[in-house]
C-alpha positions as CSV (number, residue, x, y, z in Angstrom):
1,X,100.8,87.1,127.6
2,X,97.9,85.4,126.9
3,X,96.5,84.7,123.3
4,X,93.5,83.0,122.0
5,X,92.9,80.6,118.7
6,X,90.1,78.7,117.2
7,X,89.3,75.1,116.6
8,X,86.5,72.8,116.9
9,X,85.8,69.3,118.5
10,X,83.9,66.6,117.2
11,X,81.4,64.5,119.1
12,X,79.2,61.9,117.1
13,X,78.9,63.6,113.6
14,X,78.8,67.6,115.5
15,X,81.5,69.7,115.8
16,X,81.3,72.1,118.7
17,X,83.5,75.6,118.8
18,X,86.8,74.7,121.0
19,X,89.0,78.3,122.1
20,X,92.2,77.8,122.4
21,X,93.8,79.8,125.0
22,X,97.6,79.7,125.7
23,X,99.0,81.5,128.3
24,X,102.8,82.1,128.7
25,X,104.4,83.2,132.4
26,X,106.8,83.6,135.1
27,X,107.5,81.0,137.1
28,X,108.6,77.2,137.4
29,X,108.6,75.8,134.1
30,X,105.8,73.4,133.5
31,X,103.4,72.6,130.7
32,X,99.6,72.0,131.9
33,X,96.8,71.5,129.7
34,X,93.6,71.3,130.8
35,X,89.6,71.1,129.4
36,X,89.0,67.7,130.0
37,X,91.9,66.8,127.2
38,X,92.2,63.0,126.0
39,X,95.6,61.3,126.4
40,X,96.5,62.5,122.2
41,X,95.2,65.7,123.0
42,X,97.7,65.4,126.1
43,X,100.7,64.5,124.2
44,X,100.5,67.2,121.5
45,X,103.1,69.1,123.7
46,X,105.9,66.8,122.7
47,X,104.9,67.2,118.9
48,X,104.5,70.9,119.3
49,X,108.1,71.0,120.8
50,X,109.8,69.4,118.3
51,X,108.0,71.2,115.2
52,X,108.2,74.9,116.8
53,X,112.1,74.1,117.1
54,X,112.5,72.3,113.9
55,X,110.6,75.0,112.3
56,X,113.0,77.6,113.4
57,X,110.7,79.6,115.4
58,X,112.6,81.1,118.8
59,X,110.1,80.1,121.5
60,X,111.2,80.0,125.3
61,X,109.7,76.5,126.9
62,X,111.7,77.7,130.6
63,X,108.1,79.3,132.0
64,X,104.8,78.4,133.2
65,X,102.6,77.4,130.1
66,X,98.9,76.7,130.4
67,X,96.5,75.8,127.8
68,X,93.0,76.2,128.1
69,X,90.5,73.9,126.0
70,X,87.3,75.9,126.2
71,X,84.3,75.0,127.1
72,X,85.8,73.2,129.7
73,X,82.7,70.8,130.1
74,X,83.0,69.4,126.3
75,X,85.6,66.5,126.3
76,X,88.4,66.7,123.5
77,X,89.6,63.8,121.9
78,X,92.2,63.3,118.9
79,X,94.9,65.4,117.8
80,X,93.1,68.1,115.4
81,X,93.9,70.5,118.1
82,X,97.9,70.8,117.4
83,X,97.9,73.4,115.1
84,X,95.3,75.6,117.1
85,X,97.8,75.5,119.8
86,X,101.2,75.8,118.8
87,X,99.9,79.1,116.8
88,X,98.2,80.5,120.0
89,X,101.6,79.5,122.0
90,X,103.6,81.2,119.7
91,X,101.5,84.4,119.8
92,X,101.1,84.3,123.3
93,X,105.1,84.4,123.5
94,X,105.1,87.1,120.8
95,X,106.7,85.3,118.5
96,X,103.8,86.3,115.9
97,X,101.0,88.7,115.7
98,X,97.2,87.5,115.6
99,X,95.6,90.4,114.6
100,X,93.1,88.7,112.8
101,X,92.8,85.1,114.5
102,X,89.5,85.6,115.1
103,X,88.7,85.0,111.6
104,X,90.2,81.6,111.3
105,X,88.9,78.3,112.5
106,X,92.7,76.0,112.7
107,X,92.5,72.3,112.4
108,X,95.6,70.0,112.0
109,X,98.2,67.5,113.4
110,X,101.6,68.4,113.5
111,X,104.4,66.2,112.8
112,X,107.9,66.9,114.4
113,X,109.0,68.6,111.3
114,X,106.4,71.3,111.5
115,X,104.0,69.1,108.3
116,X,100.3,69.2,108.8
117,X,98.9,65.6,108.4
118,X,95.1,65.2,108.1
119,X,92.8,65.0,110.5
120,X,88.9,62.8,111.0
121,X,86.1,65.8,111.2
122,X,87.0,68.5,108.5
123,X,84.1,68.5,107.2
124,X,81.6,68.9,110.2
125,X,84.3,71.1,111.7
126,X,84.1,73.6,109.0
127,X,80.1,73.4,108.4
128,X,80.3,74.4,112.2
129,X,82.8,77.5,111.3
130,X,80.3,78.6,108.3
131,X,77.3,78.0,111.0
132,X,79.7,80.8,113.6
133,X,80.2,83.3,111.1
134,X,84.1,82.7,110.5
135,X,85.5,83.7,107.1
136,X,88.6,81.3,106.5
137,X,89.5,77.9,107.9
138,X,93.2,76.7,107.8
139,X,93.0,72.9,107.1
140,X,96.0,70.2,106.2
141,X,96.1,69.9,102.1
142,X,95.1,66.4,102.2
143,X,91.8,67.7,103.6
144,X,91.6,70.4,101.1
145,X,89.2,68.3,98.8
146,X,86.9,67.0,101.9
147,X,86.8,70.7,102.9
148,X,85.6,72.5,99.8
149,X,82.6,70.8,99.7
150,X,81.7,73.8,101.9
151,X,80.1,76.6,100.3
152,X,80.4,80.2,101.5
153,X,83.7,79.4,103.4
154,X,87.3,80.1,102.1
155,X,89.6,77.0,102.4
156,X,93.0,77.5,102.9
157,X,95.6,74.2,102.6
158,X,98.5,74.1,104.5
159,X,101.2,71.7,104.4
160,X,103.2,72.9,107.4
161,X,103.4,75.4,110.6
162,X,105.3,78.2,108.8
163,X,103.0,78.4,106.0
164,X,99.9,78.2,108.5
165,X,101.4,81.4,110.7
166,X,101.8,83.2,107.9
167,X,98.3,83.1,107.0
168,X,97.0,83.7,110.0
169,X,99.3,86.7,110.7
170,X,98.8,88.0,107.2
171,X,97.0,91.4,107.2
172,X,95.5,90.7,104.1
173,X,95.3,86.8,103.4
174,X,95.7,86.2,99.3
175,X,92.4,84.5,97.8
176,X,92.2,80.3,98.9
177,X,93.2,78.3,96.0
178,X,90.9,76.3,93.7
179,X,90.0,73.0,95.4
180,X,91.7,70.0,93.8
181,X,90.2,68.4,90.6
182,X,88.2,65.5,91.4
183,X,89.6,61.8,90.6
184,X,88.6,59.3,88.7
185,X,86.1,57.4,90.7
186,X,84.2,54.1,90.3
187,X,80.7,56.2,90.9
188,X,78.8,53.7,88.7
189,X,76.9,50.7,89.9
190,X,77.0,47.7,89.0
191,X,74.4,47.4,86.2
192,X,70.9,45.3,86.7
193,X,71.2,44.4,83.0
194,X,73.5,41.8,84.4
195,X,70.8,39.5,86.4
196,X,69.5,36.9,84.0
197,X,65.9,35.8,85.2
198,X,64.5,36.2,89.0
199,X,61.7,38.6,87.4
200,X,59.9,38.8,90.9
201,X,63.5,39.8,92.8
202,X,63.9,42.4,89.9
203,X,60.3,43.5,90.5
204,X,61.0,43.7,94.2
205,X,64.2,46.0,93.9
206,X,62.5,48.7,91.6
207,X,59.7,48.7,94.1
208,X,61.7,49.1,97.0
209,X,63.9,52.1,95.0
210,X,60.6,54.0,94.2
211,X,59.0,53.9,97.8
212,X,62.3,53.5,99.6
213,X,60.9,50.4,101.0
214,X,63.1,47.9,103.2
215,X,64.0,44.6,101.5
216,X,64.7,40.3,102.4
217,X,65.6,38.2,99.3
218,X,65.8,34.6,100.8
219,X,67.0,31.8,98.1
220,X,69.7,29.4,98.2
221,X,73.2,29.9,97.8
222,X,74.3,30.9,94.6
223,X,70.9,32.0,93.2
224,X,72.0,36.0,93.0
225,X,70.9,37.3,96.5
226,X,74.0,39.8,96.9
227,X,74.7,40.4,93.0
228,X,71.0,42.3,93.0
229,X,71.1,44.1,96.3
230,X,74.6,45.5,94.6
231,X,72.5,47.0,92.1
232,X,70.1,48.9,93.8
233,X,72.1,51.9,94.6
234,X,72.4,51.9,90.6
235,X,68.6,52.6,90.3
236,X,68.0,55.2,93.4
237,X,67.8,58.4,93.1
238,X,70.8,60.3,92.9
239,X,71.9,62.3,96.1
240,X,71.0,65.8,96.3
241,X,73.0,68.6,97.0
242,X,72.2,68.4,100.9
243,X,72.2,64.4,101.3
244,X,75.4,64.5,99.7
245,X,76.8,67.2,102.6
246,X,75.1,65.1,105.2
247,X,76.7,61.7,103.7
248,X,80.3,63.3,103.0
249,X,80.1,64.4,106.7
250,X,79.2,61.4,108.5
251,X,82.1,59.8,106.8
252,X,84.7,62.7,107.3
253,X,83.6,62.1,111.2
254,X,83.9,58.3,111.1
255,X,87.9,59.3,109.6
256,X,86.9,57.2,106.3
257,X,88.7,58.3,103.5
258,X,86.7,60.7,101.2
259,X,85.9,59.4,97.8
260,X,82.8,58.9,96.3
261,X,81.0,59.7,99.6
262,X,79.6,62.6,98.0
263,X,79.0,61.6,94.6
264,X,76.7,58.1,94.8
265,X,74.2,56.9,97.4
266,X,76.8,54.2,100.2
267,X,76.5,50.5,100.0
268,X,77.4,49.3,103.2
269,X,77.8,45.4,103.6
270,X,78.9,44.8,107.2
271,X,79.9,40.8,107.9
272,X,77.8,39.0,110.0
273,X,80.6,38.8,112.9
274,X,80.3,42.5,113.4
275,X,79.5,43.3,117.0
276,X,76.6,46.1,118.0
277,X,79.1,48.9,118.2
278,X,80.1,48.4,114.9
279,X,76.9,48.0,113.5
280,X,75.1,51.0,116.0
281,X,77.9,52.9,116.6
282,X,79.5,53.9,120.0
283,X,82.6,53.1,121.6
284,X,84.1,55.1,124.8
285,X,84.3,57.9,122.4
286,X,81.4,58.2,120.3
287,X,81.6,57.7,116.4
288,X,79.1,56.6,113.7
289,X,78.4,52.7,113.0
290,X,78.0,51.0,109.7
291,X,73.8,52.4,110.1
292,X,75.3,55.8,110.0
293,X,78.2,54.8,107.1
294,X,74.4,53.8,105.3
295,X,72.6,56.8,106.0
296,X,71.0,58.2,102.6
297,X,72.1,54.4,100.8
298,X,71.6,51.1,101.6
299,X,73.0,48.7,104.6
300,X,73.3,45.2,103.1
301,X,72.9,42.1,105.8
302,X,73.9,39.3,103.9
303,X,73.5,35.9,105.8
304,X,70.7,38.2,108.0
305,X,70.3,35.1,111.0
306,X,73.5,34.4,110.9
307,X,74.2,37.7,112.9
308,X,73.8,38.1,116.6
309,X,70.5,38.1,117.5
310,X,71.1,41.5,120.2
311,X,73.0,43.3,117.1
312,X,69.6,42.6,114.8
313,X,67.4,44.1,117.1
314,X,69.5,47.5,117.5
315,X,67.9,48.4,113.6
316,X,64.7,48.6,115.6
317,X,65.0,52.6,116.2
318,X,67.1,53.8,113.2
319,X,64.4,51.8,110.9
320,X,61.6,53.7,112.6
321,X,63.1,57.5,113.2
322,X,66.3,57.7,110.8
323,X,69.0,58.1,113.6
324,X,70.2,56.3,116.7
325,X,70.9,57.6,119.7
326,X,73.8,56.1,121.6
327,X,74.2,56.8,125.5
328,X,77.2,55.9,127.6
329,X,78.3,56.8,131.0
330,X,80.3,60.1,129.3
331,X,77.5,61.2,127.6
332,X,74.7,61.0,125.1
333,X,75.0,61.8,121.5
334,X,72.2,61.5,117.9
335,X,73.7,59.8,114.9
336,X,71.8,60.2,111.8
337,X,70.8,56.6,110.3
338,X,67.9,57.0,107.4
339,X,69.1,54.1,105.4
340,X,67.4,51.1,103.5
341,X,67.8,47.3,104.7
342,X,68.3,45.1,102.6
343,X,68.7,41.5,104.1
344,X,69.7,38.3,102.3
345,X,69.1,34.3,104.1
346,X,69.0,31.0,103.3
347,X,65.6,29.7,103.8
348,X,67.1,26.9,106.2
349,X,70.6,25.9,107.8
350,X,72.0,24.1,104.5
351,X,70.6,26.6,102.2
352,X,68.8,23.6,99.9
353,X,65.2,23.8,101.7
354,X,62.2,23.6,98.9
355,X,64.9,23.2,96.2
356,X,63.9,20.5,93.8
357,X,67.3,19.2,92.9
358,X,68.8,19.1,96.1
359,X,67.3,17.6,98.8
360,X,66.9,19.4,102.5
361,X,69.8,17.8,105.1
362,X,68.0,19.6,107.8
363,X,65.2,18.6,110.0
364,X,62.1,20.7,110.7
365,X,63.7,21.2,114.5
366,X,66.7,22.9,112.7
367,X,64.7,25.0,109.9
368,X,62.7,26.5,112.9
369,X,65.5,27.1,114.9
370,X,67.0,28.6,112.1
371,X,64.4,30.9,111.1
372,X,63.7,32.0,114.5
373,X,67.1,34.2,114.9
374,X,64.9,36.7,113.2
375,X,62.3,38.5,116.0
376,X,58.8,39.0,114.6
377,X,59.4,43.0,115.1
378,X,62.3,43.1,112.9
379,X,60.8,41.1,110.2
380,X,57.4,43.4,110.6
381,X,59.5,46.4,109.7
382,X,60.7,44.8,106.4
383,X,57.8,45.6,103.5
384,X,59.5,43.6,101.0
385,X,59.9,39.9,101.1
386,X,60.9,37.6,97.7
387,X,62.0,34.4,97.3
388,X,64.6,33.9,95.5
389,X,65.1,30.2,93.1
390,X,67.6,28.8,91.4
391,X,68.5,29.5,87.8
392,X,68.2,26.7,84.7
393,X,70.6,26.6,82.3
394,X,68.1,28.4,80.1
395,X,67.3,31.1,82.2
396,X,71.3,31.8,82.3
397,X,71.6,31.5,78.6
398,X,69.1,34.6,78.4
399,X,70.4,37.6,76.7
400,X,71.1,41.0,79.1
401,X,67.9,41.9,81.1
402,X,66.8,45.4,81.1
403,X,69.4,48.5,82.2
404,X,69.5,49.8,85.5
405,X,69.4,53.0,83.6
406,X,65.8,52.3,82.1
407,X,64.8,51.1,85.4
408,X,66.0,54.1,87.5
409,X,64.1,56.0,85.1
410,X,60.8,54.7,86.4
411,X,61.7,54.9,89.7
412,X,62.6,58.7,88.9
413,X,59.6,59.1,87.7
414,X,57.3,57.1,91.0
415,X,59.4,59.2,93.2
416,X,58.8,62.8,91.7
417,X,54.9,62.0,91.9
418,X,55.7,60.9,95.4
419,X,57.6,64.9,95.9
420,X,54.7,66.4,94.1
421,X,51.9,64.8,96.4
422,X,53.9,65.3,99.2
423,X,54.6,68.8,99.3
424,X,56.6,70.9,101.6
425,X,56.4,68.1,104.2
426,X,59.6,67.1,104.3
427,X,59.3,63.6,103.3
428,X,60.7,62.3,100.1
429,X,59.2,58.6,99.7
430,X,56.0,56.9,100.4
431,X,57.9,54.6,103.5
432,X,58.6,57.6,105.5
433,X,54.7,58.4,105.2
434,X,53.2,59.4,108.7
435,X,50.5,57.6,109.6
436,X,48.2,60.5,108.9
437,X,49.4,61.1,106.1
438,X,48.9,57.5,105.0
439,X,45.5,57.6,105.5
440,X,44.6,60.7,102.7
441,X,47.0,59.1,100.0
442,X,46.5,55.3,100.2
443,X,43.2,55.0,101.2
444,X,42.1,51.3,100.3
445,X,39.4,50.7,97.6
446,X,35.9,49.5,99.5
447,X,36.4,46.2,96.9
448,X,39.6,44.9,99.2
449,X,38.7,46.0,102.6
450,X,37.3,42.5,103.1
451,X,41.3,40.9,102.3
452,X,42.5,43.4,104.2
453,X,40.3,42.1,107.1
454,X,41.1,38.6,106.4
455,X,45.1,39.4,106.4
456,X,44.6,41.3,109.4
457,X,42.4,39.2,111.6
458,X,43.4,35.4,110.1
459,X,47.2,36.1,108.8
460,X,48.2,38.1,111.8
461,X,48.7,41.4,110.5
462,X,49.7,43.3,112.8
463,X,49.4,47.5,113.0
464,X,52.4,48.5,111.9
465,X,52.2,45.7,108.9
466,X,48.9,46.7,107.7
467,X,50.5,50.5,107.5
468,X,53.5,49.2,105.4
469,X,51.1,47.0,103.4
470,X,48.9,50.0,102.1
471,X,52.5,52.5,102.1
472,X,53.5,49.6,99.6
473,X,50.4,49.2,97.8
474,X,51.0,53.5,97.7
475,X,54.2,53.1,95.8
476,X,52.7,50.2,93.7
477,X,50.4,52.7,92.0
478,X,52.9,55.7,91.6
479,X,55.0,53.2,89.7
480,X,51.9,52.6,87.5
481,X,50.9,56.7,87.2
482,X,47.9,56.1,89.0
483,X,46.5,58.7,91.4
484,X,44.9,56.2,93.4
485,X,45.5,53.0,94.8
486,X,43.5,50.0,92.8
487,X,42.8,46.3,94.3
488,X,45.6,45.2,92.1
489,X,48.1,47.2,93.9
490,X,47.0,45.5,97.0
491,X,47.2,42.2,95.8
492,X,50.4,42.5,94.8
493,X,51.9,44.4,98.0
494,X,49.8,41.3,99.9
495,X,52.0,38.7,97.9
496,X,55.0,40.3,98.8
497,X,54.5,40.9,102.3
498,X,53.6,37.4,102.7
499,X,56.3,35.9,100.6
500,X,58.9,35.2,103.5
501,X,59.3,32.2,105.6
502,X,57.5,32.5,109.1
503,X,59.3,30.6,111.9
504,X,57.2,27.7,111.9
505,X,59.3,26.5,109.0
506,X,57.1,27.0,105.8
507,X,58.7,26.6,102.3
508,X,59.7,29.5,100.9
509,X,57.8,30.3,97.7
């Protein structure tokens, strides 16, 4: 007999529709798989041997058994295809009835005992079945939460074969349980309120929260570099309905486990050993790198030139388009990556260069080489650049600052202006602005053309910097209410687009 189930395969972050067909004959007794299956996929007939048996279901293994993985073309990797195939083997013996298979999408691992254990993908698998039309989707339990995020799809949790096949062969499958109440989470922040001093760092972070602007804080060690680029998720925006899908999915394909994914915007701090895959994404079999863990939050390069210099320059596309597209020999696949950069450094080698209580142990030679790591075209795609001083005693004898809550208040506030103008366009902050688009909303006041000129033609402005200048100088003004941009809000995007130390080995301010 031959008998068909439902499952899906997941390249990158999309899942594509995998049939199962199982076909059970006479002949020599052999077990073939074939549709380009991985080596786990390959090695899901031992674990389906032992759990049919242990379950107590009476199937014959003495005859030809083939499994098809359909489309053939599509490699499958991982072992979310068990269940899908020890169901459609037992139906295609007869052991069970699939009248309505066809309604199910089936994703699990079997143990040898016949338990489901969870599987990476869920959640794009199932945004895929709701996408097909499918009513139900049988999913291990401890997917069940991960898998309810899914609207206008029943759920069904399953601990073990059995329970699965009675489901599927039920004429009339009972109503899918609630999905689980959520845990306690840490889904707060750390609060701003906790920074004592570093006014312009503090200024910098709500600017880049309103306009979604990219972000380098370079001080010396110790002066609070990392403890505010902790905060800004604190005063962003909180996710929508639809980022928080597209968040909760990236992660259920990378296999992290799903938490707070859904709730607040991801901080992702990657070290500064981590090679390009991690940090791009990739490998033999695609899956999503720490820019993709960021999308919709913030990717946080502490010790920025202490990373490789080849794994800095792969934020070049994913800071320009939002994704980043990773082609090997096996294929080609589009990871989404709309995140914000923030990037922390030391203005030289020994972290003490400009400080006036420490003196510099490095020579110029070093500073420069030091500052170099960083290519001009990365640093042009940053908008925001602050130095960062040490504290006095005073300045950390200070009461608390302002809340993160008052803050992201204001930044609430720039953004919604920033909706309003924008329209039906699609874009949701003034640093995703099109270029057209820049040029009807920020147009420069005729009093500061001339410094524009001058940053242009004698600081070496380049194209893209004099866009980001006026997208900052855009955001500047929504902060203050102000439908148009004003001198002042060119001035100040001017200081902070200047404020960063250039490789020639210039003090930071």
């Amino acid at each position: 007999m031959l008998a068909t189930s439902l499952t899906a395969a997941v390249l990158g972050v999309e899942a594509h529709l995998v049939r199962v067909e199982a076909d059970v004959s006479g002949g020599f007794p052999r077990f073939v798989m074939v549709g380009l299956p991985d080596s786990a996929v390959k090695e899901s007939e031992a674990r389906i041997r032992a759990a049919v048996r242990n379950c107590g279901f009476s199937f014959k293994w003495d005859r030809r058994i083939t499994v098809n993985l359909a489309p053939a073309s599509l490699r499958k990797c991982g072992s979310s295809f068990d269940l899908a195939t020890a169901v459609g083997l037992l139906a295609a013996d007869g052991v069970v009835s699939l009248a309505g298979s066809e309604r199910f999408l089936l994703v699990g691992e079997l143990a040898l005992d016949g338990a489901i254990r969870p599987v990476a993908g869920v959640l794009p698998m199932l945004l895929l079945a709701r996408r097909q039309g499918l009513g139900a989707a049988v999913v291990p339990a401890a997917n069940h939460r991960e898998a309810s995020l899914v609207p206008d799809l029943r759920v069904y949790p399953v601990s073990s074969l059995p329970e699965a096949v009675a489901l599927v062969t039920s004429e009339d499958p009972p109503a899918p349980p609630p999905p689980p109440l959520p845990t306690p989470e840490e889904s707060h922040a750390p609060d701003l309120a906790d920074v004592r001093g570093q006014l312009m760092a503090r200024r910098a972070l709500e600017i880049a929260a309103a306009g979604g602007h990219n972000l380098l804080m370079v001080g010396p060690p110790g002066s609070g570099k990392t403890m505010l680029a902790r905060r800004l998720p604190g005063i962003l925006p909180p996710l929508s309905t639809e980022e928080a899908l597209e968040v909760a999915s990236v992660h259920s394909a990378a296999g992290r486990a799903f938490g707070a994914a859904a709730a607040v915007r991801p901080f992702r701090s990657p070290h500064h050993t981590a090679s390009d895959v991690a940090l791009a994404g990739g490998g033999q079999v695609p899956h999503p790198g720490e820019v993709s863990l960021a999308h919709r939050g913030v990717l946080f390069l502490d010790e920025l030139p202490e990373f490789r210099r080849h794994v800095l320059e792969v934020l070049r596309q994913p800071l320009e388009e939002g994704r980043i597209t990773i082609s090997r020999s096996r294929g080609t696949v589009c990871l989404p990556a709309r995140f914000q950069l923030v990037g922390a450094m030391n203005p030289c080698p020994c972290g003490q260069r400009g400080s006036a209580a420490r003196p510099c142990r490095c020579t110029p030679r070093e500073a420069r080489a030091y500052l170099s790591r960083l290519s001009g075209p990365l640093l042009d795609r940053i908008d925001l650049h602050v130095g960062v001083r040490p504290l006095t005693f005073a300045e950390l004898q200070a009461p608390r600052a302002e809340a993160s809550e008052r803050v992201a208040a204001r930044v609430a506030r720039a953004r919604r202006r920033q909706r309003a103008r924008l329209g039906q366009t699609g874009v949701t902050c003034n640093a995703r602005l099109s270029t057209d688009a820049l040029r009807r909303v920020a147009r420069p006041p005729a009093e500061v053309e001339g410094v524009l000129g001058h940053a242009v033609d004698r600081l070496g402005l380049t194209a893209r910097g004099l866009d980001r200048l006026l997208r900052l100088a855009r955001t500047l003004a929504d902060l203050g209410g102000r439908p148009e941009i004003r001198s002042g809000d060119v001035t100040e995007a001017l200081l902070f687009r200047g404020a960063a130390p250039d490789a020639q080995g210039d003090d930071f301010p």
